[in-house]
mmCIF file of the N, C-alpha and C atoms, coordinates in Angstrom:
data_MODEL
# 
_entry.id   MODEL 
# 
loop_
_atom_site.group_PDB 
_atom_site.id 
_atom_site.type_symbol 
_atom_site.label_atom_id 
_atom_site.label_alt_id 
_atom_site.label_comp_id 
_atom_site.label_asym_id 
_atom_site.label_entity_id 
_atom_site.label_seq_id 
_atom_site.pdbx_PDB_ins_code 
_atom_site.Cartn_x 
_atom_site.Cartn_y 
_atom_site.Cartn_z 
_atom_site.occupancy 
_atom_site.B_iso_or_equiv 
_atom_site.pdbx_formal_charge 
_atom_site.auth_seq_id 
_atom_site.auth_comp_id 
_atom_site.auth_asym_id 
_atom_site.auth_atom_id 
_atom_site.pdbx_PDB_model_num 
ATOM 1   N N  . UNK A 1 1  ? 192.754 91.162  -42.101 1.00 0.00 ? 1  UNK A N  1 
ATOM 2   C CA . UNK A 1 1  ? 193.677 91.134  -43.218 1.00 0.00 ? 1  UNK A CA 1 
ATOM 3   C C  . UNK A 1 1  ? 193.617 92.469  -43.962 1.00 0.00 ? 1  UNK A C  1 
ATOM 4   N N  . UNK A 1 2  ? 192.503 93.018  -43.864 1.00 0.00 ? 2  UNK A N  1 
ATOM 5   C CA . UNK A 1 2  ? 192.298 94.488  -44.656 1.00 0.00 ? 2  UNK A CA 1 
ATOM 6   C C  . UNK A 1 2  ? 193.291 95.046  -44.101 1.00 0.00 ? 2  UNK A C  1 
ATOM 7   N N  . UNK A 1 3  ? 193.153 95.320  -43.068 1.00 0.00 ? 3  UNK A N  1 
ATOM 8   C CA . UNK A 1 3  ? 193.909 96.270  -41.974 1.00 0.00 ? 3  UNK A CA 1 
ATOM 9   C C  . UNK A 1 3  ? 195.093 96.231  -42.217 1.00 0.00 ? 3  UNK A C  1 
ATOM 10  N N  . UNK A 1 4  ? 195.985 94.692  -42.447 1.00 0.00 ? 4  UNK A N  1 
ATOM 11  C CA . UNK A 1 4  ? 197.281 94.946  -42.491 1.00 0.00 ? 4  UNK A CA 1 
ATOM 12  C C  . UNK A 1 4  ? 198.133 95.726  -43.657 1.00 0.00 ? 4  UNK A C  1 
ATOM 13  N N  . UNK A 1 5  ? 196.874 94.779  -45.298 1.00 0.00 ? 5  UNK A N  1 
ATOM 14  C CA . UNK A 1 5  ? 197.104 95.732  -46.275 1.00 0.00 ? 5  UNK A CA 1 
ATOM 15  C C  . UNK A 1 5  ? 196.840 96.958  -45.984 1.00 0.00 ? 5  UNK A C  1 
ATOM 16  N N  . UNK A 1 6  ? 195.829 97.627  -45.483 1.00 0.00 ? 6  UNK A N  1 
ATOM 17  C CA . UNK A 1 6  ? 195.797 99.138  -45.332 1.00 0.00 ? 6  UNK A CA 1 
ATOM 18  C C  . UNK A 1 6  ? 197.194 99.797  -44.678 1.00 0.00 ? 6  UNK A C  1 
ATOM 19  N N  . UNK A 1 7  ? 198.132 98.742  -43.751 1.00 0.00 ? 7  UNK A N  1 
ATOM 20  C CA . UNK A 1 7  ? 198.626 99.744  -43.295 1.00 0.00 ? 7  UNK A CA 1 
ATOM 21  C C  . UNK A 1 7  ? 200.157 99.160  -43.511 1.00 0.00 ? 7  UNK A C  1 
ATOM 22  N N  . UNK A 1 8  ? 200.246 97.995  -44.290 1.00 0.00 ? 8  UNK A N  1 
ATOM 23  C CA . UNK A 1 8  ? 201.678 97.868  -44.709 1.00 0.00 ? 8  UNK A CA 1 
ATOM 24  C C  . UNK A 1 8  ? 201.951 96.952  -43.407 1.00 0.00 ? 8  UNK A C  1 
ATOM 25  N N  . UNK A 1 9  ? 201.304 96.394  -42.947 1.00 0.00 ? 9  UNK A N  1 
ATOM 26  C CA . UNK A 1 9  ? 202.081 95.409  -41.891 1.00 0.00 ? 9  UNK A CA 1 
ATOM 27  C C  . UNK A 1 9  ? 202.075 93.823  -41.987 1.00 0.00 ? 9  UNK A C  1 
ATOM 28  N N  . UNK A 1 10 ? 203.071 93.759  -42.298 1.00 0.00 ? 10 UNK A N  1 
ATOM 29  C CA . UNK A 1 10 ? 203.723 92.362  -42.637 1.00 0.00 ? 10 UNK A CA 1 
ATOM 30  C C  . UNK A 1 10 ? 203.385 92.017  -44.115 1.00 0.00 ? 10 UNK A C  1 
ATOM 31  N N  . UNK A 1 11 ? 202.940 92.728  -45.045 1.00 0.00 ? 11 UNK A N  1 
ATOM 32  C CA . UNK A 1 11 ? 202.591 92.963  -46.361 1.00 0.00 ? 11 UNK A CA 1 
ATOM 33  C C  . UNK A 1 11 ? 202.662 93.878  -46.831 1.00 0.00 ? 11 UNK A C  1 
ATOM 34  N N  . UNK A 1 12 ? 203.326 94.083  -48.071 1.00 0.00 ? 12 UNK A N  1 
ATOM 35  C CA . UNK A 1 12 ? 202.880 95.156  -49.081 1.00 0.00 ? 12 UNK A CA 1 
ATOM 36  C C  . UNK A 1 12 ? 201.513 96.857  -48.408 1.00 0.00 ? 12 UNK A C  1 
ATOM 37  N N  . UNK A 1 13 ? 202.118 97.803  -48.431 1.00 0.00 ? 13 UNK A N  1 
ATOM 38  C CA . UNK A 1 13 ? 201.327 98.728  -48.147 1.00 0.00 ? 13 UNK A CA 1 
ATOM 39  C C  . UNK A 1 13 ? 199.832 98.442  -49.692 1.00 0.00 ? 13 UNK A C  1 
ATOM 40  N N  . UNK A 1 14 ? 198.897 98.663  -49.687 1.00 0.00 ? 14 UNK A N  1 
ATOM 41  C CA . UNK A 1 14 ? 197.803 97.655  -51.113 1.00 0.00 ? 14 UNK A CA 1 
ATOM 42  C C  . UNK A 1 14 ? 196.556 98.571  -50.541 1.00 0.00 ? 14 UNK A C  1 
ATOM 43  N N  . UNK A 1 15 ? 196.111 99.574  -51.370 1.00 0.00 ? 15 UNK A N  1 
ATOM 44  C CA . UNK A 1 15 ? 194.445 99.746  -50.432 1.00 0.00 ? 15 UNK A CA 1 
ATOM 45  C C  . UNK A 1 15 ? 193.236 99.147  -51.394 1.00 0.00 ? 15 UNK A C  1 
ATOM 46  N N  . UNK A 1 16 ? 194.001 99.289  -52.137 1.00 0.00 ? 16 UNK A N  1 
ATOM 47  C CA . UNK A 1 16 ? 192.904 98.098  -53.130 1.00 0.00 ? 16 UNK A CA 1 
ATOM 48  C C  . UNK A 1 16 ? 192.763 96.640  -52.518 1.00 0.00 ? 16 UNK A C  1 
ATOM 49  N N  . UNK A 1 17 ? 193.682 96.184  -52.635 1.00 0.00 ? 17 UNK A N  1 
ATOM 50  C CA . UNK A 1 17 ? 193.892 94.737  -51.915 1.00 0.00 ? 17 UNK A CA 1 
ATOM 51  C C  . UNK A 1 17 ? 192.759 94.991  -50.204 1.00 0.00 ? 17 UNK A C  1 
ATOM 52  N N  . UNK A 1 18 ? 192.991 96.388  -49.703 1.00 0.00 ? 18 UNK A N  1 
ATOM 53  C CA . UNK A 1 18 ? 192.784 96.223  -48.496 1.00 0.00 ? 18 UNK A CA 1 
ATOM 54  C C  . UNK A 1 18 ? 191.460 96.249  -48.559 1.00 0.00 ? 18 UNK A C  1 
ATOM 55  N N  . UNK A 1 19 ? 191.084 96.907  -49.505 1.00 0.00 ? 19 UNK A N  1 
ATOM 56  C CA . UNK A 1 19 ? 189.244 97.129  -49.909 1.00 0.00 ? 19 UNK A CA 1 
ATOM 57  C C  . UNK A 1 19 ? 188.624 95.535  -50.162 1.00 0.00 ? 19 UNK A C  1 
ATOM 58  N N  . UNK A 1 20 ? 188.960 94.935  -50.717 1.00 0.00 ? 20 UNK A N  1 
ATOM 59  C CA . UNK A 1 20 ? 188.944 93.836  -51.124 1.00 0.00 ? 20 UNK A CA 1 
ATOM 60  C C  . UNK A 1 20 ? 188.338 92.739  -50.040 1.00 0.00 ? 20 UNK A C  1 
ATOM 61  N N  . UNK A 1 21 ? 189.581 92.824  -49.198 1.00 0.00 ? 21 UNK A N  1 
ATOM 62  C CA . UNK A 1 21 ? 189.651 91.952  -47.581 1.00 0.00 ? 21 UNK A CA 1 
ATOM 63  C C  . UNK A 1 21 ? 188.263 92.152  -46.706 1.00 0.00 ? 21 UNK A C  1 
ATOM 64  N N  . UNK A 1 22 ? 188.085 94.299  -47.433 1.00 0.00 ? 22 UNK A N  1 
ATOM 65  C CA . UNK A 1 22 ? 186.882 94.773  -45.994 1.00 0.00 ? 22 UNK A CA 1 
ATOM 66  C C  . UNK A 1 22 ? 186.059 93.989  -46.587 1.00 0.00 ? 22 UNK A C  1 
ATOM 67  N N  . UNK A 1 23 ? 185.816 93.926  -48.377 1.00 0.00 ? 23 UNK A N  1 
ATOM 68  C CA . UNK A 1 23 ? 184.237 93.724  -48.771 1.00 0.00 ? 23 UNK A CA 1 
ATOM 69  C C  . UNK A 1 23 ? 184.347 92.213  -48.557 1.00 0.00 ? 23 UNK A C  1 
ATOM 70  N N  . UNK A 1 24 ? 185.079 91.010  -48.376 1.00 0.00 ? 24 UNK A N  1 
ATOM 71  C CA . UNK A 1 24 ? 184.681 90.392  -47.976 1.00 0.00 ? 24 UNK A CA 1 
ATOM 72  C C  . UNK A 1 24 ? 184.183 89.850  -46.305 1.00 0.00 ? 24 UNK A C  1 
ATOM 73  N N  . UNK A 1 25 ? 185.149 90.847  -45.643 1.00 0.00 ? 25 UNK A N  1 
ATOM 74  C CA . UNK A 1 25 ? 184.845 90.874  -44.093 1.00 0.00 ? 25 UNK A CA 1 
ATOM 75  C C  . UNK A 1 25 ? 183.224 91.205  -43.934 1.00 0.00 ? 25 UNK A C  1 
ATOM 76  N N  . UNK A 1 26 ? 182.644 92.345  -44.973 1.00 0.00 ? 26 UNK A N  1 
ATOM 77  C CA . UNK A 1 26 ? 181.553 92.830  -45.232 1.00 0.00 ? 26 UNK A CA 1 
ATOM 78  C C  . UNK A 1 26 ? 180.461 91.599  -44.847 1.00 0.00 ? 26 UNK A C  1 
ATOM 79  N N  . UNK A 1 27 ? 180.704 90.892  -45.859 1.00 0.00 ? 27 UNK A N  1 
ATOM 80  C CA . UNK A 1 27 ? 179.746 89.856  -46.400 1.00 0.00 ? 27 UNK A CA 1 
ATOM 81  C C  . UNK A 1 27 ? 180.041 88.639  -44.880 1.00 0.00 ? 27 UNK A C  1 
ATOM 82  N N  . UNK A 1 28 ? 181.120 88.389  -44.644 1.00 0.00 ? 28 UNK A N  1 
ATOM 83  C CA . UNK A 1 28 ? 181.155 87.524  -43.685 1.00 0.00 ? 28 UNK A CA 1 
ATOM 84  C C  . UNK A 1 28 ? 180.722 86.985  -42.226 1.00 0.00 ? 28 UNK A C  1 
ATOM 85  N N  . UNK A 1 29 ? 180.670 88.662  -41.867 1.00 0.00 ? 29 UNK A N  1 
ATOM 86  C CA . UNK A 1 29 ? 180.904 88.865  -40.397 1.00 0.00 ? 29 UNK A CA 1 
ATOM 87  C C  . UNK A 1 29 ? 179.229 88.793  -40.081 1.00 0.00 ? 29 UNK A C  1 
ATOM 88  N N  . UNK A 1 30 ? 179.176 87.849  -38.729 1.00 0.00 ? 30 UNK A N  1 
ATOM 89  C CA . UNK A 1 30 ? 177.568 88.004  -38.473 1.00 0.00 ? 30 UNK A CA 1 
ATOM 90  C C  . UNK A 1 30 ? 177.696 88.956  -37.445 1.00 0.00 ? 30 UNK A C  1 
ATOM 91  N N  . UNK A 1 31 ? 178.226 88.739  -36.177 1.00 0.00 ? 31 UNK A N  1 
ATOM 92  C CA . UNK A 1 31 ? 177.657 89.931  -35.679 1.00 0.00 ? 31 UNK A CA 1 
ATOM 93  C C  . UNK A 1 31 ? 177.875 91.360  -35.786 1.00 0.00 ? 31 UNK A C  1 
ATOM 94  N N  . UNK A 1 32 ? 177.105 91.782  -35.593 1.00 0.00 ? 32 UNK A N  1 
ATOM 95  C CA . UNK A 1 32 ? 176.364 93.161  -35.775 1.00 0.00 ? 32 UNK A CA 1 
ATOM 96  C C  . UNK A 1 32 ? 177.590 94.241  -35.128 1.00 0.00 ? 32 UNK A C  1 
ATOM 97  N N  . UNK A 1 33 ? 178.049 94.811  -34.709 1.00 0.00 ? 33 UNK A N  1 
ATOM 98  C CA . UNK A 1 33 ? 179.232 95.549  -34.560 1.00 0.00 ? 33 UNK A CA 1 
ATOM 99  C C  . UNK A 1 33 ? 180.421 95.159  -35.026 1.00 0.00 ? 33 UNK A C  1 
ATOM 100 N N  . UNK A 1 34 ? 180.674 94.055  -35.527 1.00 0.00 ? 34 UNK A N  1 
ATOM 101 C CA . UNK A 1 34 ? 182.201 94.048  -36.226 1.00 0.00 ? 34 UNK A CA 1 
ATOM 102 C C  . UNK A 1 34 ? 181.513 93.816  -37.559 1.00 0.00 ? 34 UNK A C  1 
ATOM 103 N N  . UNK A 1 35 ? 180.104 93.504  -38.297 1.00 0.00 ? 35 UNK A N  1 
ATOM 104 C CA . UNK A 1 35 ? 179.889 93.943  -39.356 1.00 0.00 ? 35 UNK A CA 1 
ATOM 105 C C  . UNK A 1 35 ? 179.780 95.644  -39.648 1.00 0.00 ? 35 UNK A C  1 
ATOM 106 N N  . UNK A 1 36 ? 179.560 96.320  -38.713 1.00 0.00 ? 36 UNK A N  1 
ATOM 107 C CA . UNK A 1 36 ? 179.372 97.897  -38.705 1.00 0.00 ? 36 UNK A CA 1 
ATOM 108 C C  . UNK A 1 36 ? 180.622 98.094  -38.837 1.00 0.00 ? 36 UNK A C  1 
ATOM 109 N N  . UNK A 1 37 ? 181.713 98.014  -38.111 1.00 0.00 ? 37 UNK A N  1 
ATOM 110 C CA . UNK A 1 37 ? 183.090 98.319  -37.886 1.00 0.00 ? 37 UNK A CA 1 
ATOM 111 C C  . UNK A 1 37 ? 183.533 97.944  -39.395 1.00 0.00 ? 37 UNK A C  1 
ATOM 112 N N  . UNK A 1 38 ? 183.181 96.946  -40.036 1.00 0.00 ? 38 UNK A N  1 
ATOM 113 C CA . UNK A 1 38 ? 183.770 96.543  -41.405 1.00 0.00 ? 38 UNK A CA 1 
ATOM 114 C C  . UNK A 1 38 ? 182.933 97.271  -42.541 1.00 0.00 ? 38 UNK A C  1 
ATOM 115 N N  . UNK A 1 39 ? 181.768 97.737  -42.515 1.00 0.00 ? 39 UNK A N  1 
ATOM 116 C CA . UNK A 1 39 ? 181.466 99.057  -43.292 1.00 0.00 ? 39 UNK A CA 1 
ATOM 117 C C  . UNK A 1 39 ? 182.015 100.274 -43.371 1.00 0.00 ? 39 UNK A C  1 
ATOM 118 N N  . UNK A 1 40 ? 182.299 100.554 -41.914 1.00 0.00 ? 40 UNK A N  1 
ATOM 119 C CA . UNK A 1 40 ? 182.574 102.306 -41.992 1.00 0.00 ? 40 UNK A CA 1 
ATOM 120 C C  . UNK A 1 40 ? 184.051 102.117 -42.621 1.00 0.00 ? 40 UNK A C  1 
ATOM 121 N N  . UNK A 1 41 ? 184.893 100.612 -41.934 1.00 0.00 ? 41 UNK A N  1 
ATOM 122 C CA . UNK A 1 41 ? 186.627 100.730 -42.962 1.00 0.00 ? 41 UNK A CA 1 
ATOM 123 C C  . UNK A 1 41 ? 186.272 100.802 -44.116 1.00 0.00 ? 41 UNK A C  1 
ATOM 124 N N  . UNK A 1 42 ? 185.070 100.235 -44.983 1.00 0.00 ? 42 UNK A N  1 
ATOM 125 C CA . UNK A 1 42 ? 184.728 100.151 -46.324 1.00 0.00 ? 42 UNK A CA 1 
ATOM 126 C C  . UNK A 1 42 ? 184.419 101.727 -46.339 1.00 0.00 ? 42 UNK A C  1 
ATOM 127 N N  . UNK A 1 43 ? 183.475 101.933 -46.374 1.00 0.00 ? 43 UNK A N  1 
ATOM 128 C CA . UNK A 1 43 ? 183.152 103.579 -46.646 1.00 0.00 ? 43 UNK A CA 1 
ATOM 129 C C  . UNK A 1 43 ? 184.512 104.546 -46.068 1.00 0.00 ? 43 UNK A C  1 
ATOM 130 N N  . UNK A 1 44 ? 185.415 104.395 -45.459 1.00 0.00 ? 44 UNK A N  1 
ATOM 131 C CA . UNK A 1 44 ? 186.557 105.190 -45.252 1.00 0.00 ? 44 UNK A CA 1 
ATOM 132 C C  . UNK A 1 44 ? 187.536 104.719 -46.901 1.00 0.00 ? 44 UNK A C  1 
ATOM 133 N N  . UNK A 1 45 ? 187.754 103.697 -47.248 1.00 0.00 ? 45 UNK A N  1 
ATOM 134 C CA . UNK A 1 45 ? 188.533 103.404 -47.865 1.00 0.00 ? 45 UNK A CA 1 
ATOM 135 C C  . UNK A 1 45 ? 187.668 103.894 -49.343 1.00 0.00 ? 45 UNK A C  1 
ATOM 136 N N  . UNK A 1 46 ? 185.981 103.907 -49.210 1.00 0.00 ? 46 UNK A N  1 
ATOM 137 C CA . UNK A 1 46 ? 185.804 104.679 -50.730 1.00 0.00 ? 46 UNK A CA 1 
ATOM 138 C C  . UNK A 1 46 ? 186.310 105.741 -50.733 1.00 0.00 ? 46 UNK A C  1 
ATOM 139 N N  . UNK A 1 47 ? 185.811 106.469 -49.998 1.00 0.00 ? 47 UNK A N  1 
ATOM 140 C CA . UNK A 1 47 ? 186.551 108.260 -49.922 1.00 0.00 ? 47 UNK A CA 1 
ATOM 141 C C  . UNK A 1 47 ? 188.032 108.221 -50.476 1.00 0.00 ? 47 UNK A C  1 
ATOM 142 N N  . UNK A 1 48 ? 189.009 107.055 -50.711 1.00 0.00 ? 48 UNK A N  1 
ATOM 143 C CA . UNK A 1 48 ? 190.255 107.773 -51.019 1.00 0.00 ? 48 UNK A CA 1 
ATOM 144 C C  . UNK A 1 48 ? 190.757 106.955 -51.883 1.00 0.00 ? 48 UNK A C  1 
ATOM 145 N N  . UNK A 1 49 ? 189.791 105.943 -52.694 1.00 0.00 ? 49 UNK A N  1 
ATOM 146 C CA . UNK A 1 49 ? 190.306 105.552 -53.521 1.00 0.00 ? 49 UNK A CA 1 
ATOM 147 C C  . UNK A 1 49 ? 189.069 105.563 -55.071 1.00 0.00 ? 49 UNK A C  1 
ATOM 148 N N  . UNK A 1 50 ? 190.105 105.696 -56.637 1.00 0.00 ? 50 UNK A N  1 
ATOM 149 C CA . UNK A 1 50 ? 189.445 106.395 -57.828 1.00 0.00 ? 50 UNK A CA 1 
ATOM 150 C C  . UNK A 1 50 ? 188.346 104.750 -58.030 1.00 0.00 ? 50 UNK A C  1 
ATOM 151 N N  . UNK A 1 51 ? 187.596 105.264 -58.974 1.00 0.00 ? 51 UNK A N  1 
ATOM 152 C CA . UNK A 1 51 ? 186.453 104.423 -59.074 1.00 0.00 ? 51 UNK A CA 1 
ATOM 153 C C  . UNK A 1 51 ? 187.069 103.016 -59.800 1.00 0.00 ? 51 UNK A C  1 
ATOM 154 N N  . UNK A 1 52 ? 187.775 103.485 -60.808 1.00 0.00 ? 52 UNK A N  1 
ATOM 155 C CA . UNK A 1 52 ? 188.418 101.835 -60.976 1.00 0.00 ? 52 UNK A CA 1 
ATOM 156 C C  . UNK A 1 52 ? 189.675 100.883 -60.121 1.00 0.00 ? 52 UNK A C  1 
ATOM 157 N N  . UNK A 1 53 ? 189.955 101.846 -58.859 1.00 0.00 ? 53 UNK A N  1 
ATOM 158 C CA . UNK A 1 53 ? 190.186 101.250 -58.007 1.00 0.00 ? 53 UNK A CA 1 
ATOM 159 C C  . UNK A 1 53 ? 189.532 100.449 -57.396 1.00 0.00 ? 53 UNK A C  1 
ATOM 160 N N  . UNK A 1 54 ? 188.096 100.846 -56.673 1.00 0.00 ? 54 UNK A N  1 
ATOM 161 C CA . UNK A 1 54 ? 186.924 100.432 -56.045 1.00 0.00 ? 54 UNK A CA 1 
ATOM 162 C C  . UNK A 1 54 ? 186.666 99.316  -56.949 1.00 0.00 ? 54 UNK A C  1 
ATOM 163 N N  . UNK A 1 55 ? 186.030 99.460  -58.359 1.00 0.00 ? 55 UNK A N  1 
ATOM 164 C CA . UNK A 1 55 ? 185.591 98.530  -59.112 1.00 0.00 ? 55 UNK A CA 1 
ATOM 165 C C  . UNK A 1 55 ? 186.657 97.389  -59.274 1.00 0.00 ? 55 UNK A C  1 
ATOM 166 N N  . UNK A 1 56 ? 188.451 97.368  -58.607 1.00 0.00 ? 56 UNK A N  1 
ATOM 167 C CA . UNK A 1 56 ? 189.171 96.402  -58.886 1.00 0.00 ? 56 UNK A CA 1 
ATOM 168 C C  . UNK A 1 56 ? 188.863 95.642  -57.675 1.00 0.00 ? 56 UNK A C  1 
ATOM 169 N N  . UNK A 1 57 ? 189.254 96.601  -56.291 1.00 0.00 ? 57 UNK A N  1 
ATOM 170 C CA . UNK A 1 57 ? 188.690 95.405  -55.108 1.00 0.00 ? 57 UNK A CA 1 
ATOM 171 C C  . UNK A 1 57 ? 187.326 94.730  -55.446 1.00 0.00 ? 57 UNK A C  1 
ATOM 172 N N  . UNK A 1 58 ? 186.572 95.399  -56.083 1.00 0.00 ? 58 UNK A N  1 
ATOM 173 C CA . UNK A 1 58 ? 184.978 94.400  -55.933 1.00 0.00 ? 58 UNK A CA 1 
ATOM 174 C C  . UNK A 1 58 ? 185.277 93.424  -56.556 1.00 0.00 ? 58 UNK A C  1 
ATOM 175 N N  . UNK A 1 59 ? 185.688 93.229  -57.911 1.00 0.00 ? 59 UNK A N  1 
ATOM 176 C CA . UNK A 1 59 ? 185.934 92.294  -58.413 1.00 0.00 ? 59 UNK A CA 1 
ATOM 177 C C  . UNK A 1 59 ? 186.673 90.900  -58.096 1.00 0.00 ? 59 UNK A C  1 
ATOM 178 N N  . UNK A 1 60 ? 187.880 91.471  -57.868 1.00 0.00 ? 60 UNK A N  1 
ATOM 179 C CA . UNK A 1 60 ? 188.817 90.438  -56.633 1.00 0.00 ? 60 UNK A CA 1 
ATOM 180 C C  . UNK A 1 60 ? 188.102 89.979  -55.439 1.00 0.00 ? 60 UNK A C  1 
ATOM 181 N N  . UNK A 1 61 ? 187.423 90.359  -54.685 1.00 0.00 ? 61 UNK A N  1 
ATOM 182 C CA . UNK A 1 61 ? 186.634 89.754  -53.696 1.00 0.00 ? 61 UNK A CA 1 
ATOM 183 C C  . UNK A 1 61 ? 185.783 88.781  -54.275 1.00 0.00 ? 61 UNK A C  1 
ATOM 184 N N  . UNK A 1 62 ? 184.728 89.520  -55.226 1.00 0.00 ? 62 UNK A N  1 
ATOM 185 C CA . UNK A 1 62 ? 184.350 88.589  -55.941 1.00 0.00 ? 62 UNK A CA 1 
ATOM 186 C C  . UNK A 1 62 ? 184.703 87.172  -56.711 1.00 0.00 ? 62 UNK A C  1 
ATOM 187 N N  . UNK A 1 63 ? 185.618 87.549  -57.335 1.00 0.00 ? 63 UNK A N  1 
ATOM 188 C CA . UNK A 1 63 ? 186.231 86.085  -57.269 1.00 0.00 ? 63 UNK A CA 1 
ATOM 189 C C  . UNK A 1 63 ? 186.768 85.490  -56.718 1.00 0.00 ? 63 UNK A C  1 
ATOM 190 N N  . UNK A 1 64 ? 187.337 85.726  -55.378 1.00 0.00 ? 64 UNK A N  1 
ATOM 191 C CA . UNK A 1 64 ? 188.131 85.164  -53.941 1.00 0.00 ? 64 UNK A CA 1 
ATOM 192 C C  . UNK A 1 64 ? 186.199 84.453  -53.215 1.00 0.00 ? 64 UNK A C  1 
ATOM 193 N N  . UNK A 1 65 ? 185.654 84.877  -53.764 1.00 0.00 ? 65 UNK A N  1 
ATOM 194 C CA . UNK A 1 65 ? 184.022 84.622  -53.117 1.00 0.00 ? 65 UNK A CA 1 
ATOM 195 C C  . UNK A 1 65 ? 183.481 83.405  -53.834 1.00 0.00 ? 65 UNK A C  1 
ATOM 196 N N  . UNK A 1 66 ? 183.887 83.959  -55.157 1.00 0.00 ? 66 UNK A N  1 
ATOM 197 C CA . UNK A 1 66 ? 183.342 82.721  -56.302 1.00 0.00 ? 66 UNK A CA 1 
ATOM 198 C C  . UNK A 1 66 ? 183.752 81.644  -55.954 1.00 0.00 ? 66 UNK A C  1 
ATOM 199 N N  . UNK A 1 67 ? 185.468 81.064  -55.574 1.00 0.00 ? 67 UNK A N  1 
ATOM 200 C CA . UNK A 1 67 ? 185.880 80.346  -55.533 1.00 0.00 ? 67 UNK A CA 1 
ATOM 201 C C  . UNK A 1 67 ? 185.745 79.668  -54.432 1.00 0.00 ? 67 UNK A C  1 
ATOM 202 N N  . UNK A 1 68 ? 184.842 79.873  -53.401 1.00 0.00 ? 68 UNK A N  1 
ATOM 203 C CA . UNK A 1 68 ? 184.349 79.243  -52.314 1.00 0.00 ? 68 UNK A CA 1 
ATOM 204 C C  . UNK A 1 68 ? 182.451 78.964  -52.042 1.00 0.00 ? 68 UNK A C  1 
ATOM 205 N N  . UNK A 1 69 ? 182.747 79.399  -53.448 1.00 0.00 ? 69 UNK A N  1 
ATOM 206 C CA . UNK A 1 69 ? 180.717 79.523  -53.785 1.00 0.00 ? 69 UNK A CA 1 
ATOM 207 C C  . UNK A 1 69 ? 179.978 79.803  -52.724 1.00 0.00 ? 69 UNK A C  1 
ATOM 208 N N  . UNK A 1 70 ? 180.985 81.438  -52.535 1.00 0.00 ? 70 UNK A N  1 
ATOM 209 C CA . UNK A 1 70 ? 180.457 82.253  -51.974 1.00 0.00 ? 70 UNK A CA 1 
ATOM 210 C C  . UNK A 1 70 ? 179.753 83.807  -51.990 1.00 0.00 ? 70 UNK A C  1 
ATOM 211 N N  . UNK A 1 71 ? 179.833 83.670  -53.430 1.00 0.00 ? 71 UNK A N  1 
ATOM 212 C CA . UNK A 1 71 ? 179.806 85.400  -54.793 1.00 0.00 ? 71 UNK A CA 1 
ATOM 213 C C  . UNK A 1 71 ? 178.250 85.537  -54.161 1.00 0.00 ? 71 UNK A C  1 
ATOM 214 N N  . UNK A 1 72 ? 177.317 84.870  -53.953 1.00 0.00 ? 72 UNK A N  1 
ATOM 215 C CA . UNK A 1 72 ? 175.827 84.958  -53.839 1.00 0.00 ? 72 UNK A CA 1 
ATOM 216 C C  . UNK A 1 72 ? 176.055 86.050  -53.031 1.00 0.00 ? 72 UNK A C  1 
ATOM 217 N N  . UNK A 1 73 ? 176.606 85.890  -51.660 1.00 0.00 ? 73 UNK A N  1 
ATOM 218 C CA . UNK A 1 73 ? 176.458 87.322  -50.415 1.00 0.00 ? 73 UNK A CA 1 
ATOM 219 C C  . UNK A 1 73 ? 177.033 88.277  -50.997 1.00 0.00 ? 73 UNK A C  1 
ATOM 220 N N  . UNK A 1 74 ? 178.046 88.606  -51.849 1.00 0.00 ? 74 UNK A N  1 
ATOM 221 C CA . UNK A 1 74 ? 178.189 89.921  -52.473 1.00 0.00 ? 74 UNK A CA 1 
ATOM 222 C C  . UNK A 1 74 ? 176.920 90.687  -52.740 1.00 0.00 ? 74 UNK A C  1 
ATOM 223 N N  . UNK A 1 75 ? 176.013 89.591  -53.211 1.00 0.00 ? 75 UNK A N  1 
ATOM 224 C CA . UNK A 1 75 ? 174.824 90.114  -54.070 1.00 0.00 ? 75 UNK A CA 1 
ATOM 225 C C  . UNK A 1 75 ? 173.431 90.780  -53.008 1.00 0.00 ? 75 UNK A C  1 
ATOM 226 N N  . UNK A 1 76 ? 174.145 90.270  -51.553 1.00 0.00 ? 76 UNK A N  1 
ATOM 227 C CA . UNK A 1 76 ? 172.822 90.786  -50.608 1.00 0.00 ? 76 UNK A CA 1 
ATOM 228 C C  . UNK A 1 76 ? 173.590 91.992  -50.058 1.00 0.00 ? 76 UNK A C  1 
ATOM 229 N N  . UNK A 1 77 ? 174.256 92.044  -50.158 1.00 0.00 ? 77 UNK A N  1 
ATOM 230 C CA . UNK A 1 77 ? 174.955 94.142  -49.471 1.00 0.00 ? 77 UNK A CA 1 
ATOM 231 C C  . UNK A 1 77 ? 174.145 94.945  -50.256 1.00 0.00 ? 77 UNK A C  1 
# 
């Protein structure tokens, strides 16, 4: 879902939104190469977006997390 916001497909072009999607892909994904693959989109997408951008996706994940009383794994990255 990051991906599509990142790139405008079938949604709104959003890189906030798309940051959002990675940090929860972040927290989600068990295995070990598509959790890597969902860091480096995260660390690509810090590089180009301002800090209260960043601080808006965290938040929104966060509460897209909360609401499945799931906010705890935010807290182990």
């Amino acid at each position: 879902v990051g991906t599509m916001y990142y790139n405008g497909e079938g949604v709104a072009k959003d890189e906030v939104r798309a940051l959002m999607w990675v940090h929860i892909a972040v927290v989600n994904y068990k295995e070990p190469r598509m959790k890597a693959r969902a860091q480096a989109d995260r660390d690509s997408l810090y590089a180009t977006l301002t800090r209260r951008e960043k601080d808006r996706a965290h938040s929104m994940a966060r509460d897209w997390l909360t609401k499945r009383g799931e906010a705890h794994l935010m807290d182990l990255q």
